[in-house]
C-alpha positions as CSV (number, residue, x, y, z in Angstrom):
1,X,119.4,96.1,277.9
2,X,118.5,99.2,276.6
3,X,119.4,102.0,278.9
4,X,118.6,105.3,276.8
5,X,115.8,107.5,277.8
6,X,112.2,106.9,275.5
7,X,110.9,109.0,273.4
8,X,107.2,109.8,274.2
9,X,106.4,111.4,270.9
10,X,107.7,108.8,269.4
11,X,106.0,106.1,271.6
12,X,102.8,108.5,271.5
13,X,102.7,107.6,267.7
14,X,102.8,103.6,268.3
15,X,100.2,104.5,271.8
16,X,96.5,103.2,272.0
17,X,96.3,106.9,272.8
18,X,97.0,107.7,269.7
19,X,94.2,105.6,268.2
20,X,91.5,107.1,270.9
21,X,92.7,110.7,269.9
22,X,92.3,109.8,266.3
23,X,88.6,108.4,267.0
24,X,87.9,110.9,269.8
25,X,88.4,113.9,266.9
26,X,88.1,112.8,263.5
27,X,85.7,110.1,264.1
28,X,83.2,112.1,266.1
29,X,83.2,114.4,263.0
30,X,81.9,112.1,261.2
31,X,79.8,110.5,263.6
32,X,78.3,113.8,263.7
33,X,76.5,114.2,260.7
34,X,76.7,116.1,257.5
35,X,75.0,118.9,260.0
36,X,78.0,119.6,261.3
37,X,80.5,118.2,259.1
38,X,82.1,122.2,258.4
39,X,82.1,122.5,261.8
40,X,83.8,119.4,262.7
41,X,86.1,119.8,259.8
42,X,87.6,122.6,261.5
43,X,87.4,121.8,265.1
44,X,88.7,117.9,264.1
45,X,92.3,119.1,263.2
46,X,92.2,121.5,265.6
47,X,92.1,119.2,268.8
48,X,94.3,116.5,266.9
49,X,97.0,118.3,266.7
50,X,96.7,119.9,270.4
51,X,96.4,115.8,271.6
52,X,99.5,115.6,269.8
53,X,101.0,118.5,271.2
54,X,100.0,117.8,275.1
55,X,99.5,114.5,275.5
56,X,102.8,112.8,275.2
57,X,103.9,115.4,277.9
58,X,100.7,114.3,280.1
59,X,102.0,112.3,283.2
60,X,99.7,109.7,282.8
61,X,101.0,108.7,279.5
62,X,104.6,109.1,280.9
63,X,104.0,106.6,283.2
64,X,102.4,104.4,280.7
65,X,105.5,104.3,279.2
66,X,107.9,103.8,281.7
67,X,105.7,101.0,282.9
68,X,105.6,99.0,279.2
69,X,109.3,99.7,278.9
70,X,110.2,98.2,282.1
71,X,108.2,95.4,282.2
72,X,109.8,94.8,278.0
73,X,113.4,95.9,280.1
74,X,112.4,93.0,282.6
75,X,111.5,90.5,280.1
76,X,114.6,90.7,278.1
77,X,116.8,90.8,281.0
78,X,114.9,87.5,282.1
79,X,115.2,85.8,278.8
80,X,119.4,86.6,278.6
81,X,119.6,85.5,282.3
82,X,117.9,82.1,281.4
83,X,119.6,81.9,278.2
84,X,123.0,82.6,280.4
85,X,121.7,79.9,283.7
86,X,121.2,77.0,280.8
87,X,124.6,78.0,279.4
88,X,126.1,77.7,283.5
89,X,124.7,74.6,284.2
90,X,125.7,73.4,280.8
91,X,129.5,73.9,281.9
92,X,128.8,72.8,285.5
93,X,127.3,69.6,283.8
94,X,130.4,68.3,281.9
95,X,133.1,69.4,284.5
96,X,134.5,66.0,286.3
97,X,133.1,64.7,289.0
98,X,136.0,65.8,291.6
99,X,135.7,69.4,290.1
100,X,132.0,69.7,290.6
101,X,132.7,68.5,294.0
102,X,135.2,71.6,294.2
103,X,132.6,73.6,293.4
104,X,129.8,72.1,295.3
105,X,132.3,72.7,298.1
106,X,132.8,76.9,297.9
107,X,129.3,76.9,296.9
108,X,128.7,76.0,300.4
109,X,130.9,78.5,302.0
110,X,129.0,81.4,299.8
111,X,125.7,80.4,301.5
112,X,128.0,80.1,304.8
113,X,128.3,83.9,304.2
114,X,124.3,84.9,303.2
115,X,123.9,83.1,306.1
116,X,126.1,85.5,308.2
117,X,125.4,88.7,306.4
118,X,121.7,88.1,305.8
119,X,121.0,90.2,309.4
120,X,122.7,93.3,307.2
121,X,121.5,93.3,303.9
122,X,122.4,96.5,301.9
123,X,119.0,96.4,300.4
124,X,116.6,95.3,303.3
125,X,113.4,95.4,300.8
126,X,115.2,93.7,298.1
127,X,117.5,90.9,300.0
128,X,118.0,89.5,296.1
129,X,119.1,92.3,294.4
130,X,122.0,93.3,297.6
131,X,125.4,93.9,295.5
132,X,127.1,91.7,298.1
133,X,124.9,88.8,297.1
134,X,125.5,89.3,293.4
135,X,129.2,89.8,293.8
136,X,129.5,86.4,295.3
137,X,127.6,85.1,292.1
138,X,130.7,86.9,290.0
139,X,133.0,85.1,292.0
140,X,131.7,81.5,291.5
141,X,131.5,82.5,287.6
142,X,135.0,83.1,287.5
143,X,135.1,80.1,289.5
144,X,133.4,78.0,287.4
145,X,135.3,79.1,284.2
146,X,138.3,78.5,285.6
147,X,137.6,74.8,286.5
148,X,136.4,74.2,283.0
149,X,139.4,75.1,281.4
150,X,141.4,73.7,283.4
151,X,139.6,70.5,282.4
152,X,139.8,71.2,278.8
153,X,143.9,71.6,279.4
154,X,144.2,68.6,281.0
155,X,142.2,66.8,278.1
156,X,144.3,68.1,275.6
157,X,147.5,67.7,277.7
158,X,146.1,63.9,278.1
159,X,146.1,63.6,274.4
160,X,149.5,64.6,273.5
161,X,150.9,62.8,276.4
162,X,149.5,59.2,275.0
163,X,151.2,60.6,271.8
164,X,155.0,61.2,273.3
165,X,155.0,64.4,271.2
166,X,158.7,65.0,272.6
167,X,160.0,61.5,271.9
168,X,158.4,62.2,268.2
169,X,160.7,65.3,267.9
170,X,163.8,63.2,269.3
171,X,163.3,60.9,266.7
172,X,162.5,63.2,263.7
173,X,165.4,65.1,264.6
174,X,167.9,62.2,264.7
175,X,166.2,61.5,261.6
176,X,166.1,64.8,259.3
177,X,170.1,64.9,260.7
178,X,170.7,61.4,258.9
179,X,168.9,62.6,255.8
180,X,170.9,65.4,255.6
181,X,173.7,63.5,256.1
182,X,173.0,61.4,252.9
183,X,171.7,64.3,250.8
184,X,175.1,66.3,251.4
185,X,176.8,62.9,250.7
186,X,174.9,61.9,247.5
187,X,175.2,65.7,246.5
188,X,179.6,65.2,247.2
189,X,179.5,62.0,244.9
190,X,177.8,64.1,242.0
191,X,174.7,61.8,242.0
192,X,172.6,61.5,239.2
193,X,169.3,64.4,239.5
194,X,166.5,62.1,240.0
195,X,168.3,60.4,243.3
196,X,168.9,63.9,244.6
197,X,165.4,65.4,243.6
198,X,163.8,62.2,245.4
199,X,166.3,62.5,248.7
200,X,165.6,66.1,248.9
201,X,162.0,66.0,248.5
202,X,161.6,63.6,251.2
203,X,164.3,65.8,253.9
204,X,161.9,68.2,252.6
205,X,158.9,66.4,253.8
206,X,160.5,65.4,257.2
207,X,161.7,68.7,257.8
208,X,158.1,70.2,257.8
209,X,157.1,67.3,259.8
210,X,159.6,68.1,262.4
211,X,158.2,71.5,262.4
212,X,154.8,70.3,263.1
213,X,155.7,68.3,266.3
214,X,157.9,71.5,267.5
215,X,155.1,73.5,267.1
216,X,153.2,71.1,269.2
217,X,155.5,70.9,271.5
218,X,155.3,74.7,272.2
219,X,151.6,74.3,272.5
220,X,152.3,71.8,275.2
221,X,154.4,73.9,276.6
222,X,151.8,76.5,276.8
223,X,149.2,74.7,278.1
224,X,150.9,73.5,280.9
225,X,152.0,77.4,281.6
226,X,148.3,78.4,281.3
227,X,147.0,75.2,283.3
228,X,149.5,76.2,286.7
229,X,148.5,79.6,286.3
230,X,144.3,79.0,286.6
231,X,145.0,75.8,289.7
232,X,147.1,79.0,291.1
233,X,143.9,81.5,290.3
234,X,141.4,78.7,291.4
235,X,143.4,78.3,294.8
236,X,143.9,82.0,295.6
237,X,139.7,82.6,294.7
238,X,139.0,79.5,296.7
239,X,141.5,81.2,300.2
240,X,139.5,84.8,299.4
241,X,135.7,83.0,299.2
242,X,136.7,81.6,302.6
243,X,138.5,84.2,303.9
244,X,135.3,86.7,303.3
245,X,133.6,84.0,304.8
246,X,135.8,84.7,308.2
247,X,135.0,88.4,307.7
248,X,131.2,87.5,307.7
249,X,131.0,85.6,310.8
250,X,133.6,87.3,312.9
251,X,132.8,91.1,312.5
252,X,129.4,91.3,311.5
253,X,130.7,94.5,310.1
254,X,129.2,95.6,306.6
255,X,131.8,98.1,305.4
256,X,134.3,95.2,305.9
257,X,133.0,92.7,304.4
258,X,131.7,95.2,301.6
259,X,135.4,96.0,301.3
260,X,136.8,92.6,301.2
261,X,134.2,91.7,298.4
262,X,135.3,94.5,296.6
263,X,138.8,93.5,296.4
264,X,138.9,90.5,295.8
265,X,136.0,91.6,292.6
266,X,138.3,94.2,291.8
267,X,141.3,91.2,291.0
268,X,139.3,89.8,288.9
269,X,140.0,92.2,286.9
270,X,143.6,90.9,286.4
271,X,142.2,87.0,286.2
272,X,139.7,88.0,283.2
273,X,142.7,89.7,281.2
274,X,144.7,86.6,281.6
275,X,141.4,84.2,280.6
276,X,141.2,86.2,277.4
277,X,144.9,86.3,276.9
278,X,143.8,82.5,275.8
279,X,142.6,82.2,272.3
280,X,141.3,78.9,272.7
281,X,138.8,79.9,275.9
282,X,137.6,83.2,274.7
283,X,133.7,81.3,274.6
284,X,134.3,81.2,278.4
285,X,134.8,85.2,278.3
286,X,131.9,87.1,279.8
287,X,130.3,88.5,282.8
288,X,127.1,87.8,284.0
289,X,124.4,89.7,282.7
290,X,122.0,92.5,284.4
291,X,119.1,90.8,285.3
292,X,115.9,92.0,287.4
293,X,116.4,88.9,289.6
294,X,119.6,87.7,290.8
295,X,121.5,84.6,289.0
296,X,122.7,83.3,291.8
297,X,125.5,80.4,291.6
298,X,123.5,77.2,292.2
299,X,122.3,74.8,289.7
300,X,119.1,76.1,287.9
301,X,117.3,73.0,289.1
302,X,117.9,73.5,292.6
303,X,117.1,77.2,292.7
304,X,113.4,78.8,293.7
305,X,111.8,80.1,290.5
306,X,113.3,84.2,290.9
307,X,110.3,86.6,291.3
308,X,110.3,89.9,289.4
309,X,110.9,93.2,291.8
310,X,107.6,95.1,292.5
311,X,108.1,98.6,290.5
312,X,107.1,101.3,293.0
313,X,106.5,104.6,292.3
314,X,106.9,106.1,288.4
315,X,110.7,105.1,286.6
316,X,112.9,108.2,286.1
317,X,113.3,109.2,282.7
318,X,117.1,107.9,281.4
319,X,117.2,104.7,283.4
């Protein structure tokens, strides 16, 4: 969302304010009559141009436009965050059974801890919008990515298994040796050009094809490096979640459990380098986006429809 500060002349221009100025001076002129039309032609431009010299500077207007642009600020951050809860609950959707129940299941231990810390909110007249509370909704993204690529590794690793990729490279060795073999015989013998041209072309071929499986191969061999390190990530997110959730019902303590959050946010970090590290999953790159209500980590079905903030008070200028 835009963050810049607005520009009241600017805004002044597009204003109804700008129309009632322009019918408040010039219009009265000539609502006035011929009578007075040399008067009104000097006194018209005259207060035009001191409207548009004051009155974008007026604090009424101000907080006009602070109010339109907040409520435009809240409506696109709305949009992205539906637009980013149908593309959640799309993922969530086509993960396996057993890893939605994984999810399901530290889903329960984040309201496990709103439960606990709900008696300390950091923002008492906003419970929704408490950094804690969004935090954990970070945490379940990463989460959530995590268990869909590990599906999508074991799909692909699936695929190449039912294909033996390493017993194909076996065999296309043992064959593009024998090939050779014959070619360097044939080629001893001084056979004639068009038996050589045809045996090389086709240790040619099987040569490239060889190439292809070890090149597969390595692919294999990198997925199944990628798929131990995300179970690892999955099980060390899965240990923090919980162990927050400890933190939450043992202390009671705020600055701890703000602390621990932090942390564990903060090695995200690290997890998000490696996730883009994989060209295949960068789609699955992203944090969630600023929104006036909170995303939360439940299924968009099962959530209450979010409720806009009430804007108190005027919006600083910049924000």
């Amino acid at each position: 969302m835009d963050s810049q500060p607005p520009r009241y002349r600017r805004e002044f221009f597009k204003s109804p304010h700008h129309v009632w100025l322009g019918l408040l001076t010039f219009g009265a002129g000539l609502v006035a009559g011929p009578s007075y039309f040399l008067l009104s032609a000097l006194l018209a431009p005259a207060a035009y141009s001191l409207g548009w010299v004051y009155l974008p500077d007026m604090p009424f207007f101000r907080r006009w436009v602070d109010r339109r642009r907040q409520s435009e600020q809240q409506a696109a951050g709305l949009a992205e965050a539906a637009e980013f809860l149908k593309r959640r609950d799309e993922l969530l959707a086509k993960l396996s059974a057993s890893r939605r129940q994984r999810y399901q299941t530290l889903a329960a231990v984040c309201r496990d801890i709103e439960q606990a810390s709900a008696d300390q909110p950091l923002t008492p007249g906003d419970p929704a919008s408490d950094p804690l509370l969004r935090k954990l909704d970070e945490l379940m993204w990463t989460f959530l990515r995590m268990l869909t690529i590990e599906e999508a590794l074991d799909r692909f690793l699936e695929t190449e298994r039912r294909d033996d990729v390493p017993g194909l490279q076996k065999e296309a060795e043992v064959e593009v040796a024998q090939l050779s073999a014959e070619f360097d015989a044939l080629k001893a013998k001084g056979a004639d050009t068009g038996s050589l041209d045809s045996k090389e072309r086709l240790l040619s071929s099987r040569l490239e094809r060889l190439e292809v499986l070890r090149k597969r191969l390595q692919r294999i061999d990198q997925a199944q490096a990628n798929r131990r390190l995300v179970v690892s990530e999955q099980e060390r997110l899965e240990q923090q979640i919980k162990l927050i959730r400890a933190d939450a019902m043992a202390s009671k303590n705020a600055d701890a459990l703000t602390a621990r959050i932090d942390a564990t946010v903060e090695h995200l970090d690290q997890t998000n380098k490696w996730l883009t590290e994989m060209d295949e999953f960068k789609d699955l790159v992203g944090d969630i986006p600023a929104s006036p209500v909170r995303i939360g980590y439940e299924p968009a079905a099962s959530q209450v429809p979010p409720k806009l903030p009430q804007t108190q008070g005027r919006v600083r200028e910049g924000r």
